[in-house]
N, C-alpha and C positions, 0 to 999 in steps of 0.2 A: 504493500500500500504506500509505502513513505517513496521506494520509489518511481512508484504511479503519479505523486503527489509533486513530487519533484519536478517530473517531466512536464504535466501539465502546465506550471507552472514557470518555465523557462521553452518555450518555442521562438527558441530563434531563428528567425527566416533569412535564409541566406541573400546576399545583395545580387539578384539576376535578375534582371526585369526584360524579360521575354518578348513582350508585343505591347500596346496602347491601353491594355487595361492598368499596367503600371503607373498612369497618373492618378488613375484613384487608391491605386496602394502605397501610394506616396502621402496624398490625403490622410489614409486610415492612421498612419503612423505621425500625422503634424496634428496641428494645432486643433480644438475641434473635435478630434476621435483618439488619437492618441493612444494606438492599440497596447504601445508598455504598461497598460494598469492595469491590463488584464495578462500580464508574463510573457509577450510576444516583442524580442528587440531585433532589432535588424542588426547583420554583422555583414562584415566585406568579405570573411575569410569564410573557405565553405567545410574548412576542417573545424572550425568553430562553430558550428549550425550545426542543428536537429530536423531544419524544415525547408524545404522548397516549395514558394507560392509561383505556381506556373500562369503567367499573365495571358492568357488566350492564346493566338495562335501559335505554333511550333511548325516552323519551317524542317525540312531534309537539313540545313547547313547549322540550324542551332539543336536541330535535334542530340547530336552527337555533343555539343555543349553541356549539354541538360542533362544527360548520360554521364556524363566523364566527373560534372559536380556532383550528382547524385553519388555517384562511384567512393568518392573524397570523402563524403562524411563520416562523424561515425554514425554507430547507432547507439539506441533505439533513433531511424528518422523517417520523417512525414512530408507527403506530397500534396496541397491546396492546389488544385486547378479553377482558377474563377473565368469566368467570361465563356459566351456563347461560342466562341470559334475554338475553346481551349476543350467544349463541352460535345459537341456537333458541328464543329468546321465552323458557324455562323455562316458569314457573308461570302468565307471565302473554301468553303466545305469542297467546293471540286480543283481548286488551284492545284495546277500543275507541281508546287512546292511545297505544301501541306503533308504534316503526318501527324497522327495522335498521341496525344501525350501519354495514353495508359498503354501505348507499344512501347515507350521509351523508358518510363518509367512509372511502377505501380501507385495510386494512387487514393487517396482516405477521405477527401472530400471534395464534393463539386460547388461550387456558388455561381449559380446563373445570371445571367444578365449580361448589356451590352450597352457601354460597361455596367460590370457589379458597383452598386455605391458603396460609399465607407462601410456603413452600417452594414450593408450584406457583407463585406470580406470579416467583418470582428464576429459579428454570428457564424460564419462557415468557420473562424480562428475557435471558439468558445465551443462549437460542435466536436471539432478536434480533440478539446479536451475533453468533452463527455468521451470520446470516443475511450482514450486512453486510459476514463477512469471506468469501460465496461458499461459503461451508462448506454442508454439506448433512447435516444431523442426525435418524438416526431412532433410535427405540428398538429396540432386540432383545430377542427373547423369548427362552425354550429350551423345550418340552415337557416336561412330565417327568409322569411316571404316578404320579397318588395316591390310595389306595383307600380307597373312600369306604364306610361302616356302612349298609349298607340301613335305613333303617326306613320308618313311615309315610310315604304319599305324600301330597304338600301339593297341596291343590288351591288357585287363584286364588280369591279371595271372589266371591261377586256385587257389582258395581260399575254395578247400571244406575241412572241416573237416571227417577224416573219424577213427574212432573207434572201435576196435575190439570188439565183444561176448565175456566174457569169458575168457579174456586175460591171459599172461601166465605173470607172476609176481614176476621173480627170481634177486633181487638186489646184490646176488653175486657171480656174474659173473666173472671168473679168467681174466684178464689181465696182463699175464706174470707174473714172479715167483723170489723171491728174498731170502738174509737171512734173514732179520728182522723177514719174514714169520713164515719161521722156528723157529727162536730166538719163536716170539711170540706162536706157537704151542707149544712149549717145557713147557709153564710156563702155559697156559692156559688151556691145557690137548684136543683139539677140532681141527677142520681144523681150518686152517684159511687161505681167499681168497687175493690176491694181485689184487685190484679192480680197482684201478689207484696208479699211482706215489706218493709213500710215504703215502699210504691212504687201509688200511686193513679193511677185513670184517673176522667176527663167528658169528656164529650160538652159544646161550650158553644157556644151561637150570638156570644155577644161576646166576644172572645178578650181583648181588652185589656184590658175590665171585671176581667173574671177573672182577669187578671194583676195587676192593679193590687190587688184583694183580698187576693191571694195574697204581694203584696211587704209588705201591711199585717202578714201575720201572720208576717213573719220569714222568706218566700221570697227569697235573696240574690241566684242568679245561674240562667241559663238553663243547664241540663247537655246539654241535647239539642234542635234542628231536626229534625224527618223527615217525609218525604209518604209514605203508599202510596199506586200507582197502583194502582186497579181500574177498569181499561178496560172489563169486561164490566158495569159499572154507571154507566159515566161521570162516575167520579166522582175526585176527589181527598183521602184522610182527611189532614192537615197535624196534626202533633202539636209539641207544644213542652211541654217535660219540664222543670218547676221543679224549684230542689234546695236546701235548706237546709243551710247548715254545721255549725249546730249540732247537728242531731238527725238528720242526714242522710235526712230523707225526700225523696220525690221523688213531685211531682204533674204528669199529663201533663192538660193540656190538648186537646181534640183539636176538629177540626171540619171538616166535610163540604163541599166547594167542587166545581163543576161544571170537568172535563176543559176545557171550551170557553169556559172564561170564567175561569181560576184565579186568584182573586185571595182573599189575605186579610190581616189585621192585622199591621205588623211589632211586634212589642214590644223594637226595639233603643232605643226613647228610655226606654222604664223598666230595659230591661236590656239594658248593655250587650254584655253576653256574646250576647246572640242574634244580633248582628252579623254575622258572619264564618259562623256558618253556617246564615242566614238566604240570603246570599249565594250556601252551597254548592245548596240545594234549588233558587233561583232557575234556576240555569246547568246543573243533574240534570234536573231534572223541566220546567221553563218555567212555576211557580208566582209570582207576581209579591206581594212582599210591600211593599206600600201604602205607605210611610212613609220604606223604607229608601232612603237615595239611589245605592248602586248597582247598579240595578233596571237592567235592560239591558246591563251589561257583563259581560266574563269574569274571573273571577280564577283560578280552579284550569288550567280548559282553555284548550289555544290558540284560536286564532280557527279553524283548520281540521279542528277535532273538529265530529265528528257533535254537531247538535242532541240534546238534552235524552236523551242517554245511558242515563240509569236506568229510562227509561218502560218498561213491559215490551212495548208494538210494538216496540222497539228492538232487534234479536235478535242474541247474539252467537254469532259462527262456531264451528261446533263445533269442539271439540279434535281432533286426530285422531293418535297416535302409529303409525299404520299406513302412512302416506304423507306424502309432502311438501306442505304446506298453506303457502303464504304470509302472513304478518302481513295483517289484515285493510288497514292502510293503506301508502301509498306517498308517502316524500316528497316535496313539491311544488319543495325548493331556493330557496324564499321566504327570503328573510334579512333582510327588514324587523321594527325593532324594534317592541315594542310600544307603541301610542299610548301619551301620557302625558293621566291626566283634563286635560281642558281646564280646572277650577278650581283644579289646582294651579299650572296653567303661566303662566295669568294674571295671577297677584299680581306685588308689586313684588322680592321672596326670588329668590336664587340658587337653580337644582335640581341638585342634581347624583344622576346616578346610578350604583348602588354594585350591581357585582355582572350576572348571577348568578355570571360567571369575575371571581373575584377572589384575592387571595392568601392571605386566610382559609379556612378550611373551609365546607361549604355549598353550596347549591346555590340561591338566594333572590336577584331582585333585590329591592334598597331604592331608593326615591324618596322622597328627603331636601330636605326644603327648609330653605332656609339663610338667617339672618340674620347676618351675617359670617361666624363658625365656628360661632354657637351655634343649634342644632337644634330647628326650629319646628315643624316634621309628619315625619312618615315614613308611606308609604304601602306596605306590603308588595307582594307582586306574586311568592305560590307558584304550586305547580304540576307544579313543573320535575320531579319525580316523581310522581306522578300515575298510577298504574297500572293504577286499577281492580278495586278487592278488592273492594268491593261487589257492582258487579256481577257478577265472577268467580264469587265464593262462591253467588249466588243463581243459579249455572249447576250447580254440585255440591252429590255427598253430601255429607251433616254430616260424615264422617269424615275426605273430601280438602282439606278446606276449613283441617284444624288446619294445614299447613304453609304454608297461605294466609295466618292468622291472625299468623303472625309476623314476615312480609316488611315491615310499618311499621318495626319495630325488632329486630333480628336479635340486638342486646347482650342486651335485652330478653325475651326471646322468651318464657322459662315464665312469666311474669304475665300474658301475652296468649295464652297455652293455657288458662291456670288462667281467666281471665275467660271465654275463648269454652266451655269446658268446664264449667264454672259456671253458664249460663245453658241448656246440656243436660241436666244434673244436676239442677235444680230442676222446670225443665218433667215431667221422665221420673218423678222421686221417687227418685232413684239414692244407693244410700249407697256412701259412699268409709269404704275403712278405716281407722283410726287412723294403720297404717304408712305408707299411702300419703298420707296426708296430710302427714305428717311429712318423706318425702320430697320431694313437690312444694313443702313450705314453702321446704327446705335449696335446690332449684333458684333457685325465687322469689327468697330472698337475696344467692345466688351471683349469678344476674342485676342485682340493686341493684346489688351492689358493682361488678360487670363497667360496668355501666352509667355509674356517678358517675365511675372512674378516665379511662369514655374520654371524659366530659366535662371532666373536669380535665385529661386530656391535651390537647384540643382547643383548650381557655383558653389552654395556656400557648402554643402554636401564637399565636392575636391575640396574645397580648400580648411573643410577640416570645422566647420563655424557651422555647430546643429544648431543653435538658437536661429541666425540668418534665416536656415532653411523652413524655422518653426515660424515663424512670421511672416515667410514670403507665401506659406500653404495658406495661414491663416488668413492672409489679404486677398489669397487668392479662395477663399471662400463666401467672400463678399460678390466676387465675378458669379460663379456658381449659381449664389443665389438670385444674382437678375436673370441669369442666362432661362433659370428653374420659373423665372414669373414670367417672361415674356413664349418662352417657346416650351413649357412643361419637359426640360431634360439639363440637366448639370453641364454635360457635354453631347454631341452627337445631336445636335435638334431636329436635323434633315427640315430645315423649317423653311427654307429657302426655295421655291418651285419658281420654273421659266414663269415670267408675266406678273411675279409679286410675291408674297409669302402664303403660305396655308391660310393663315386666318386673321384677322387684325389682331390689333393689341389697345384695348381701352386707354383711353388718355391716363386714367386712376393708375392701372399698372404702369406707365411711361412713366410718371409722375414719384411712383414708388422705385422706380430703377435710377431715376435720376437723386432722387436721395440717397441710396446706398454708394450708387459712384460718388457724390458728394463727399460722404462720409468716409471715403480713404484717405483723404485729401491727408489729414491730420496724423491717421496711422502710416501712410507712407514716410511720411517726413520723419515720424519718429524711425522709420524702418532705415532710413538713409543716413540718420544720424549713427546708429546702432549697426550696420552692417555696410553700407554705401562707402560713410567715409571713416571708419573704420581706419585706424593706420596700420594693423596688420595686413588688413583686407588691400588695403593700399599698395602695403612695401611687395605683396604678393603679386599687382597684375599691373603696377606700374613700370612703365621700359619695357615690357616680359612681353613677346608675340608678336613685335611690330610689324604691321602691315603697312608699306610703303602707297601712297596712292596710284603710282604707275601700277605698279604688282596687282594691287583688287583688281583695277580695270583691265587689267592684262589675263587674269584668271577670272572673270568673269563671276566675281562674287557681288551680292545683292543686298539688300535689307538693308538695316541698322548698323550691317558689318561691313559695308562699303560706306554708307553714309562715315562712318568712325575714321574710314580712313579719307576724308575731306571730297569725296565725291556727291554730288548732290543730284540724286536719283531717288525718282518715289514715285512711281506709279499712282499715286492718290492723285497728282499735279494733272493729271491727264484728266478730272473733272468726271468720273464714272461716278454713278449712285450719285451722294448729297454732297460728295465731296468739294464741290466749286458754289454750294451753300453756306459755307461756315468760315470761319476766321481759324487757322490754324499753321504755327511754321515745322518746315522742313527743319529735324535734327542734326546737327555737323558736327564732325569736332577735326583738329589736325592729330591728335599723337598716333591713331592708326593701332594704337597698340590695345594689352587685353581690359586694361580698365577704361579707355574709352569707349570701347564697344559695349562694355557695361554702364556706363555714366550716357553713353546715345539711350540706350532701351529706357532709362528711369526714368530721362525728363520723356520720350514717347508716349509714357504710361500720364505721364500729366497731360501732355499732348491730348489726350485719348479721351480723358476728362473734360478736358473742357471743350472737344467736339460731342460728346454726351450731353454734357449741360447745353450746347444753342442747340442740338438737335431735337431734343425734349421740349423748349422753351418755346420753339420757331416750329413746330410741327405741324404741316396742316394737313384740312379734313379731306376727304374724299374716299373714294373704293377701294381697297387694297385686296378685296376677295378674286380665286383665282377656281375656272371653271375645272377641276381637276380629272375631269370626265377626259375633256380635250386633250390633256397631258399623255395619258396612257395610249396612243395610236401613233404620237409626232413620228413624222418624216422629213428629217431635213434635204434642204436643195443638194445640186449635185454642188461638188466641191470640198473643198477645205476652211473648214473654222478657226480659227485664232485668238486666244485669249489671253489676257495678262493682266494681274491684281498685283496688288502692292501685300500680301500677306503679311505677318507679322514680323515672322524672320526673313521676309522679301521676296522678291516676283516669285508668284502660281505661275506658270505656263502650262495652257492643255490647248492641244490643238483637236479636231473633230474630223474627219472625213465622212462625207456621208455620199453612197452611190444615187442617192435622189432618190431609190425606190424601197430600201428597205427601213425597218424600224428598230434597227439597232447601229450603231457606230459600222462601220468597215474597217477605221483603224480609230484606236483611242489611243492620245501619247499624253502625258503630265510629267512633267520638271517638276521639282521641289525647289523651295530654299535651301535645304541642307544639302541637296549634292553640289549646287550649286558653289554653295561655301568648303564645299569636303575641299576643294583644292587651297584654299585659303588656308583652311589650320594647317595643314601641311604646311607649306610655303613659309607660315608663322612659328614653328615650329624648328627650322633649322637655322643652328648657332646658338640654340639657347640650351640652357641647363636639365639633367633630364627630370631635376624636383620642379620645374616647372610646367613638364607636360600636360599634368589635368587642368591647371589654371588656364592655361591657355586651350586645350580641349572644350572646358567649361566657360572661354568668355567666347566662343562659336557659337552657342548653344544648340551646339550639334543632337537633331532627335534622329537616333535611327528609323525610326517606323515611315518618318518622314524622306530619309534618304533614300530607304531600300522599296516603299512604293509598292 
């Protein structure tokens, strides 16, 4: 019994945060819930733990993670699986990358939901302990009779997908005609398409030529890699999407390669930003780009993922909530680490590798090489979430796809509705109304701020400061709770549909959300005094990271993490939604380094407030209802959609292809923020010291879920 009593009483859960249910088990343990007062502490080390809480999905590449920690512990130890996709796949139940957690490791309780709230993961913790003490816990119900108001009967929508033969596959589509067009045919010698607003398409047989043209006139960084497969023509279209900071246009380069011979131009030696997802098309599609040197290897997938995933012969199992359907894969129990390049291992440098279980946050190994402590290379090596939204999305309607849409970043979620909805809205001709926009803005900010406090809380996590991180949950419980009044969900609203939001929001609830944002106003400052300006916090991310402002621009980093380094980029300036409604300044700073990227996000988070207070204030009336009948059949025009928000940790890109006759995608591509920056911490990372590395990982605010997509 005493040691039944024991156990109970000390579950410690090892630091592994798996997939995006991990922001509310961050919760359960801050401010608020506080699961230590019921004997449950989080530790970094997994030979010091009894418990592993498995955060929903398990990919093939973290499966063998999940395995090798479990392996580490001692015993007596215990496995929590919470979240839909950890339970029955959820969203992403047939993804090509998927395996079950109870094949990897056996498991003692499940906690449902998507995500589980606090409250649910401390009950599925407190079950654990009945369990240990032999106790046997169910819930009881009672009947009770309640009379329900007859009215209208709600019929189900139609929800069928339907797909063309053969489809017709033209991405450049004219949409009206401008000079730039022109300007740009003159210099490129080719047509060139006006596809959407401020956003060009050609056709070029020399890809580099034309890049190299295009960097002459103030083209900076590469925004976008993408192939379409058109197997009924054997062919492969490979586009690569320039993008200027200053005037934010975007030029897509494209060009016509044979399925059986795919090979074309890498432009990662003029731009380095084309690097990493030059890499991703390689190891999707089997397109080999010339140049790049990691032509042949994996980064995202593991070694035991189906070849070239996105081709569309590649067919994924259909969903089926009628019957019991198995995860497409089974794991193999392979626990061999991933090779290390042979040219890193080579040299006369120390390697050491960091990760992907380590006592930080994250889920990312690092391959570091070492000249005594100071930091010569780092070699990423994502993945470890890897879920398969693209391809998912190009299996559903455009409407099931919104709750698809925010599984990268769950803090995040209305900017990456507002984006994926945005690019239906334009293609359709769809007007949004004033109100509704005004709404969707107040979500979009709420999400900023949710977003920065839980990167600040996560910093202060490295750098060793659990009060910081007790404070930044805390404030980050006040976001929560507007988020819970206006769209009924903490995170995850899916509240955002083409043409306005699901339902209105009473002035009284607007009115109550603008007083809780209000009301940070005071506890932030104390949080800036206390942790912001902190001088250990200080001597930690000051000089430490620096990002030069050629360099962001030159690796094609985005957000608050370019703004830091004196680049003045923000997607809001481009006046989408209420944003050219309100008084608000663009963030800057010059040191470029890891405590300015944290001192840009704080004042943001004020920023953010006080476009909540005019937008509340200034709100006006009218329809913001949306006929959601209409939603479930969309077809968009033939061609290519194009989209781009200013996200929290900075530019969404999703672009859309639709063959004009079916009802689901043909091709679905999304960029993140965080891949986007994966080359910046890198970059920020060599020359400096290696007790520096989490600081400067942590002032990235690097979210895997959100990298690996």
């Amino acid at each position: 019994m005493l040691k039944e009593w024991g156990t109970k009483w000390s579950l410690w859960p090892v630091h592994l945060v798996t997939a995006c249910c991990g922001v509310e088990l961050a919760h359960a343990y801050a401010c608020g819930y506080d699961a230590e007062r019921i004997g449950s502490l989080n530790y970094g080390i997994c030979r010091q733990t009894n418990l592993i809480i498995v955060e929903g999905a398990i990919t093939r590449k973290m499966a063998r993670v999940l395995r090798i920690t479990w392996e580490q512990m001692p015993n007596p130890k215990f496995v929590i699986v919470m979240g839909a996709c950890g339970i029955k796949g959820g969203l992403f139940k047939n993804s090509y990358h998927m395996v079950r957690p109870w094949d990897v490791v056996p498991v003692d309780v499940f906690v449902p939901g998507c995500p589980p709230t606090p409250e649910a993961l401390i009950r599925g913790i407190v079950a654990l302990q009945k369990k240990i003490e032999g106790k046997e816990d169910f819930d009881k119900f009672e009947e009770v009779s309640i009379e329900v108001e007859k009215g209208k009967v709600r019929k189900l929508p139609p929800l069928k997908e339907f797909r063309v033969e053969n489809p017709a596959v033209v991405p450049n589509v004219e949409r009206g005609r401008d000079d730039y067009a022109k300007t740009l045919e003159d210099v490129l010698g080719v047509r060139v398409y006006t596809v959407g607003k401020d956003h060009y398409y050609a056709f070029v047989d020399d890809v580099k030529r034309s890049a190299e043209i295009l960097a002459h006139l103030g083209f900076d960084n590469v925004k976008d890699v993408n192939v379409l497969d058109v197997p009924h023509e054997d062919t492969f279209i490979v586009e690569f999407t320039l993008h200027n900071y200053e005037n934010y246009k975007l030029v897509t380069l494209a060009k016509r390669i044979s399925r059986k011979n795919p090979k074309v131009e890498s432009l990662s030696d003029i731009f380095p930003s084309s690097d990493y997802m030059e890499r991703e098309m390689h190891e999707f599609f089997g397109v080999v780009f010339e140049g790049n040197k990691w032509m042949g290897r994996n980064f995202l997938l593991d070694v035991s993922t189906p070849k070239f995933p996105l081709r569309k012969d590649f067919r994924l199992e259909s969903q089926s909530i009628e019957e019991e359907r198995p995860f497409l894969q089974d794991f193999d129990g392979n626990l061999d680490v991933t090779k290390l390049p042979d040219e890193f291992v080579k040299g006369d440098e120390y390697i050491l590798v960091v990760g992907p279980q380590h006592p930080g946050s994250g889920h990312m190994r690092l391959i570091v090489k070492l000249d005594g402590d100071i930091i010569k290379d780092v070699i990423p090596d994502p993945g470890y979430v890897h879920r398969g939204v693209e391809k998912i999305a190009e299996s559903r309607i455009y409407i099931k796809n919104i709750p698809l849409v925010e599984r990268p970043c769950i803090t995040d979620f209305a900017n990456y509705d507002i984006c994926y909805v945005k690019a239906i809205e334009e293609a359709l001709g769809i007007e949004v109304s004033e109100r509704a926009k005004y709404i969707r803005t107040i979500l979009a900010e709420l999400c900023r701020i949710g977003t920065h406090l839980y990167d600040a809380g996560i910093l202060s996590i490295f750098l060793g400061h659990s009060t910081g991180f007790m404070w930044a949950f805390g404030l980050r419980e006040f976001v929560c709770e507007a988020l819970t009044i206006l769209t009924g969900a903490r995170v995850t609203g899916s509240f955002i549909v083409p043409g306005g939001v699901r339902w209105d929001v009473s002035d009284e609830k607007l009115r109550r959300v603008r007083e809780i944002v209000l009301a940070m106003r005071r506890r932030l400052e104390k949080f800036e005094k206390m942790f912001v300006k902190n001088p250990t916090v200080v001597a930690r991310l000051e000089n430490v990271g620096i990002l030069s402002k050629k360099d962001a621009k030159e690796l094609g980093i985005v957000g608050p993490f370019l703004r830091a380094s004196n680049v003045r980029h923000d997607w809001r300036l481009k006046g989408y939604e209420a944003y050219d409604c309100v008084d608000w300044d663009v963030v800057t700073a010059e040191e470029g380094d890891s405590y300015a990227r944290l001192l840009v996000r704080v004042e943001e988070i004020n920023q953010s407030i006080k476009i909540i207070d005019q937008l509340v204030r200034d709100l006006p009336s009218g329809e913001t209802k949306v006929d959601m009948w209409k939603l479930t059949d969309l077809v968009l025009p033939l061609g290519e959609f194009v989209s781009c928000v200013e996200g929290a940790r900075g530019t969404i890109y999703m672009s859309i292809v639709s063959d004009g006759e079916s009802t689901t995608p043909y091709r679905f591509r999304i960029v993140t923020p965080s891949w986007y920056n994966l080359r910046g911490f890198v970059e920020a990372c060599k020359g400096e010291r290696l007790a520096d590395l989490q600081a400067i990982y942590g002032s990235f605010g690097y979210f895997p879920p959100e990298a690996d997509r």
